[in-house]
C-alpha positions in Angstrom: -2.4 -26.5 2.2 -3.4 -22.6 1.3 -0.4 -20.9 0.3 1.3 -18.2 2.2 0.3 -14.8 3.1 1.8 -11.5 3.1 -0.2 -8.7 3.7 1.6 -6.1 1.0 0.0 -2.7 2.9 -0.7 -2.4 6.6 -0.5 0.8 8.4 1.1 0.6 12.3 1.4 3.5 15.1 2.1 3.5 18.9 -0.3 5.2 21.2 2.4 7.7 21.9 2.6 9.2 18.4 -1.2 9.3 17.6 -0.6 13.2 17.5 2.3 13.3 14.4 -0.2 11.4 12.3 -1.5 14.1 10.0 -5.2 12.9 9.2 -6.3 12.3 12.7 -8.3 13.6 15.1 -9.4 13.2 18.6 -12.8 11.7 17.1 -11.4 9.9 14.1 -12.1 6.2 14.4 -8.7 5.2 14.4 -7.3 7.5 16.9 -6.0 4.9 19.2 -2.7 2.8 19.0 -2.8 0.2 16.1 -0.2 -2.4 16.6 1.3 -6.0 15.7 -0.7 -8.0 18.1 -3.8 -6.7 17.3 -3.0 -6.5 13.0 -2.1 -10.2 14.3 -5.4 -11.3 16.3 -7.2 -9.5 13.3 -5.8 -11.5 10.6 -6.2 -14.9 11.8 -7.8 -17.1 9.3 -9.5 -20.4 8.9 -12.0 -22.3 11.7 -8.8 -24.0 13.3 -7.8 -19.8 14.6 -4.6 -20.5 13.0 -3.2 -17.6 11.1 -1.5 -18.4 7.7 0.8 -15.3 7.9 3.9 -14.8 6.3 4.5 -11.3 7.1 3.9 -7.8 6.2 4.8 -5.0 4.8 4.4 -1.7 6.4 3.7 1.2 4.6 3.9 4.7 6.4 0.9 6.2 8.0 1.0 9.7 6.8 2.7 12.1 9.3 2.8 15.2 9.8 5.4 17.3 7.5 4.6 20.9 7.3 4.5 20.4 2.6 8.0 18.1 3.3 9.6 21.1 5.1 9.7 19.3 8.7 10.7 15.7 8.6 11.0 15.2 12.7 7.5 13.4 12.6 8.5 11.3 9.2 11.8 10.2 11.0 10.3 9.8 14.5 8.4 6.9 12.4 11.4 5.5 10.9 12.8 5.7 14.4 9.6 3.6 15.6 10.3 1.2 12.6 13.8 0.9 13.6 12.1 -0.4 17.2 10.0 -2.7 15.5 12.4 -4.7 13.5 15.1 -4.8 16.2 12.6 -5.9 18.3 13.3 -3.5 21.0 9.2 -1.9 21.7 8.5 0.9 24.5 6.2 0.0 27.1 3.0 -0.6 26.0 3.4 -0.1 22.3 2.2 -3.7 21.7 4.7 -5.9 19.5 7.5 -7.8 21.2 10.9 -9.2 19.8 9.3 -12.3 18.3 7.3 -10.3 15.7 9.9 -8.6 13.9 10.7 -11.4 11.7 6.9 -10.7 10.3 8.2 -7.4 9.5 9.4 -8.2 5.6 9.3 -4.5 4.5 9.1 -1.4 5.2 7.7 2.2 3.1 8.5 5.2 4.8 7.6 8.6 3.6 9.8 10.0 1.7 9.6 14.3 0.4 9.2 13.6 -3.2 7.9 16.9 -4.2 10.9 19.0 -3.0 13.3 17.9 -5.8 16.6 15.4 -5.5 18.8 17.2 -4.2 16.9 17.8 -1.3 15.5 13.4 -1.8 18.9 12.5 -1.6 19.8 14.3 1.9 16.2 13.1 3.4 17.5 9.6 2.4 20.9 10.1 4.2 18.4 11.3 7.4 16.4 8.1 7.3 19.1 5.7 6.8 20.7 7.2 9.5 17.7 7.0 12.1 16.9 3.9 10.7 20.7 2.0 11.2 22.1 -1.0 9.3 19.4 -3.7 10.2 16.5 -1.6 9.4 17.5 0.1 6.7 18.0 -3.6 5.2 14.0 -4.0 5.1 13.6 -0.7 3.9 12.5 -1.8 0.0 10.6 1.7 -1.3 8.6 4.9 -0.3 5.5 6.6 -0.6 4.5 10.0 -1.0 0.7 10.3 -1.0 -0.5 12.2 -4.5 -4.3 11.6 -4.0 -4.7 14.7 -1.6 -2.0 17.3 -3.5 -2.7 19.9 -5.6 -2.6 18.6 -9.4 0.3 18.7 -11.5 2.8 17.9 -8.3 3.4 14.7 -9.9 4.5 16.2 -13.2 7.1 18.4 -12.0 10.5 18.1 -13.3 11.7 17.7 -9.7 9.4 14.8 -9.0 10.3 13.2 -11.9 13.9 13.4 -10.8 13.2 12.1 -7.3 11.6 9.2 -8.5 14.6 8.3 -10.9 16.8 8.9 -8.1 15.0 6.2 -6.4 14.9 3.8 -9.2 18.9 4.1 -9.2 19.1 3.3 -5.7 16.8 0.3 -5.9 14.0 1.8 -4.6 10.1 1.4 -5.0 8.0 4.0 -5.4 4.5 3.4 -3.7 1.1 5.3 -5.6 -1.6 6.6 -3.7 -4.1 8.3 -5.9 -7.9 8.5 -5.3 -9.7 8.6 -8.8 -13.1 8.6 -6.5 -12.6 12.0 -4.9 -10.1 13.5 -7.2 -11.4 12.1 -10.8 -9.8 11.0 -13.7 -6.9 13.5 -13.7 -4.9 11.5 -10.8 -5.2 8.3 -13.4 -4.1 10.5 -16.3 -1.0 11.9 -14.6 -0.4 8.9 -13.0 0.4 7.4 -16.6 2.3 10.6 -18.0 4.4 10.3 -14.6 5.5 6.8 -14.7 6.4 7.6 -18.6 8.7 10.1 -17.8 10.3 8.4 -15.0 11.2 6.0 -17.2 12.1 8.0 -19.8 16.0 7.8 -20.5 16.8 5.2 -17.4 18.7 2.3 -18.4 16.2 -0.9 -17.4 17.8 -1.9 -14.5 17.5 1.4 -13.3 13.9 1.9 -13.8 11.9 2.2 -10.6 9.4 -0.3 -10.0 5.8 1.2 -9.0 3.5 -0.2 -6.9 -0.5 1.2 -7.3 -2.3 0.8 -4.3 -6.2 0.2 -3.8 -7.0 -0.3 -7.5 -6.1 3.5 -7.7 -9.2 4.3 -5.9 -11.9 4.0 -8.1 -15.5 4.8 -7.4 -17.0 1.2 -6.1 -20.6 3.1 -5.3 -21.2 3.2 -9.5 -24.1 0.7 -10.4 -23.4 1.2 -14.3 -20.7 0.1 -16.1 -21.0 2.8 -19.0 -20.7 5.3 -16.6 -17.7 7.4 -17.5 -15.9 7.3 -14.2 -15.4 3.6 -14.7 -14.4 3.3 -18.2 -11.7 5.9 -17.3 -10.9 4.2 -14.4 -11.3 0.8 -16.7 -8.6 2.3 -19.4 -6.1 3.7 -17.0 -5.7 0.1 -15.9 -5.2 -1.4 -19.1 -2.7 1.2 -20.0 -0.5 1.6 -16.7 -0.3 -2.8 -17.0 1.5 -2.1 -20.4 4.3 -1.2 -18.5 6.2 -4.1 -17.0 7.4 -2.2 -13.6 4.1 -1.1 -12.6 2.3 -3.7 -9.8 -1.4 -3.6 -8.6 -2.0 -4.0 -4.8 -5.4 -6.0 -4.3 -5.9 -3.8 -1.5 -8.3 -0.5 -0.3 -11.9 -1.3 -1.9 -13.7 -1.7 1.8 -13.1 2.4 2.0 -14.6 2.7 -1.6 -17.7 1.2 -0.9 -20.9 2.8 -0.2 -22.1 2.6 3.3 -24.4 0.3 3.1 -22.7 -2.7 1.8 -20.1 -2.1 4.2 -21.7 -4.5 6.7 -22.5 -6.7 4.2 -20.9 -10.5 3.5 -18.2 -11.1 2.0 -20.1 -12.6 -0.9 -22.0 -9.6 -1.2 -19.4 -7.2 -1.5 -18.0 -9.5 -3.9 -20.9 -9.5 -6.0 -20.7 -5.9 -5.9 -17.3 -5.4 -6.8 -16.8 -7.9 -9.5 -16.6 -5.9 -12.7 -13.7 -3.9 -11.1 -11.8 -7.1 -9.9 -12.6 -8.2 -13.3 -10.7 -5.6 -15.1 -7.6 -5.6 -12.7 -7.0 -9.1 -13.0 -7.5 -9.0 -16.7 -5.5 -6.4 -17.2 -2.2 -7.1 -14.6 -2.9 -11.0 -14.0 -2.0 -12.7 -10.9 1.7 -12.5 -11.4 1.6 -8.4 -10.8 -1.0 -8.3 -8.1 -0.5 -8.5 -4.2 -2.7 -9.2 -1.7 -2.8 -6.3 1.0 -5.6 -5.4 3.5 -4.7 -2.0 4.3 -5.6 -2.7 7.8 -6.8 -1.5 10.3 -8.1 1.6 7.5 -10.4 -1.2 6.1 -12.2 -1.7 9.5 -13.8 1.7 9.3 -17.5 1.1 8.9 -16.9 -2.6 8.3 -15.8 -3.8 12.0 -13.3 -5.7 13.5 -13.9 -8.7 11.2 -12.6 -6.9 7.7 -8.8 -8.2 7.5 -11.3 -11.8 7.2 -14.0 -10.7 5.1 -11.4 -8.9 3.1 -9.5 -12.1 2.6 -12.6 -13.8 1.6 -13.2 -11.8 -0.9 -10.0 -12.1 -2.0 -9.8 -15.9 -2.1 -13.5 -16.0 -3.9 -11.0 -13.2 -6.6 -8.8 -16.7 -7.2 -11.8 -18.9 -7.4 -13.8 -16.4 -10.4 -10.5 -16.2 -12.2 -9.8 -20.0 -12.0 -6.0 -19.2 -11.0 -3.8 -21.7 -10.8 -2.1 -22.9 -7.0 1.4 -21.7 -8.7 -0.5 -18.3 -9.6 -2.7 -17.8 -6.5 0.7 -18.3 -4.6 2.1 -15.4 -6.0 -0.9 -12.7 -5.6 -1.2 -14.0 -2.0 2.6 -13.7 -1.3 5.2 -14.3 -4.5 4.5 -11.0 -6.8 4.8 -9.0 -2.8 8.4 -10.9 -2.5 9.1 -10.2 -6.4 8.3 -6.4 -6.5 9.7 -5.4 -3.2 12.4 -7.8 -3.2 11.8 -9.4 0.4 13.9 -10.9 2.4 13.0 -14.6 3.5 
């Protein structure tokens, strides 16, 4: 039997809340409500239409903040969170009681930038909207660095945030975008996760999770090109730290357009030097499988979550992993890092 599945990074919203979500517009293709039966209907796998689903882990969907000043939009979605794990949906918002034992984890945002003090009272806020139950699946959070100004990362108070977290048992989800941003986002990536660490007793240290590969540029054709070997070393040197994880996740929004539509044994072919280097340099016990559906459907169609897990399994296959060690990239290194429940 194929082992377990959890889906390390899915993004959710209700219809009703379309407008906090800072990135979208009336014409973006994922302005409409993206919910657990349809994340469920989209990642059913295998010719018998049985899903092998474990659960998931839902990472926040970028809301608007106003630069971390206003957190009613942030803590609206931690309110919605709160409905989905209690099991307790509005009208219409498309999950029902039964699903919220799929719901392992859960990322909020969390205002990183603004220092602390000022962490440490937004986490007394979301705790409280969250209550007991919810808060229980809450295992880390994210605040998106790939679209702030550089250097945000590096600031003292950052730095303190994140150790903050680390002492409360908290994750600390990346999202940096080498592709668009360029080879600075990798290099402060590595001086920031130094620092954080920098002092901390071990058990103290916060565990960071990279999402999408970090983004790298998947339209390249030549491996000497210096935007991969960049992208290439930053890999190697962020794995030499034991509290960093890789989320197999994010390349379908990397790709050029016109392998989007293409097979999964295309895009595979494609993609292998990168997949190469991550699982050479991390190995199977530090990498999670994540789709980061329904994002990976733009361009690709409603059949990505599949093709995406296809690729995936081919991943296991080219690397010649082991059943113990494709268990944990498709579901044990998710339970390890984020300490699920279940």
């Amino acid at each position: 039997m194929p082992p377990p599945i959890i889906d390390s990074h899915i993004h959710l919203y209700p219809s009703g809340e379309i407008s906090s979500l800072a990135w979208c517009t009336p014409d973006h293709p994922l302005a409409a409500q993206h919910s657990v039966s349809e994340f469920r209907a989209a990642a059913i796998t295998g010719d018998s239409g049985q899903a092998n689903l474990a659960g998931f882990v839902v990472v926040e969907a970028d809301r608007k903040n106003n630069s971390s000043a206003d957190w009613t939009a942030p803590l609206q979605e931690v309110a919605w969170m709160r409905r989905l794990v209690t099991g307790q949906a509005r009208e219409g918002e498309g999950h029902a009681a039964e699903d919220a034992g799929l719901c392992l984890g859960l990322v909020p945002w969390a205002p990183l930038a603004s220092g602390s003090a000022e962490l440490a009272r937004y986490l007394e806020a979301a705790e409280a909207e969250a209550g007991e139950e919810t808060w229980r699946r809450v295992k880390g959070f994210r605040y998106l660095l790939q679209d702030k100004e550089n250097g945000v990362a590096l600031k003292d108070g950052f730095i303190e945030g994140l150790k903050l977290l680390g002492k409360k048992g908290f994750v600390f989800d990346v999202g940096v975008d080498q592709h668009r941003r360029g080879r600075v986002q990798l290099e402060e990536l590595v001086e920031m996760i130094d620092r954080a660490h920098e002092g901390v007793e071990e058990e103290e240290k916060v565990v960071f999770i990279l999402n999408h590969l970090c983004k790298p540029d998947l339209t390249i054709l030549n491996q000497n090109d210096p935007s991969f070997i960049a992208w290439r070393t930053a890999m190697f040197t962020l794995s030499k730290c034991h509290k960093t994880y890789m989320k197999l996740s994010g390349c379908f929004a990397e790709l050029p357009d016109r392998l989007k539509e293409r097979s999964a044994e295309d895009i595979f072919a494609a993609i292998i030097p990168w997949l190469a280097v991550v699982i050479a340099a991390f190995g199977p016990r530090r990498i999670m499988f994540g789709s980061d559906w329904p994002v990976c459907t733009v361009g690709v169609g409603e059949d990505a979550w599949k093709k995406w897990h296809k690729v995936v399994d081919m991943v296991c296959d080219l690397a010649g992993l082991s059943q113990e060690d494709q268990a944990m990239l498709w579901s044990g290194t998710a339970k390890q890092a984020y300490k699920l429940e279940g």
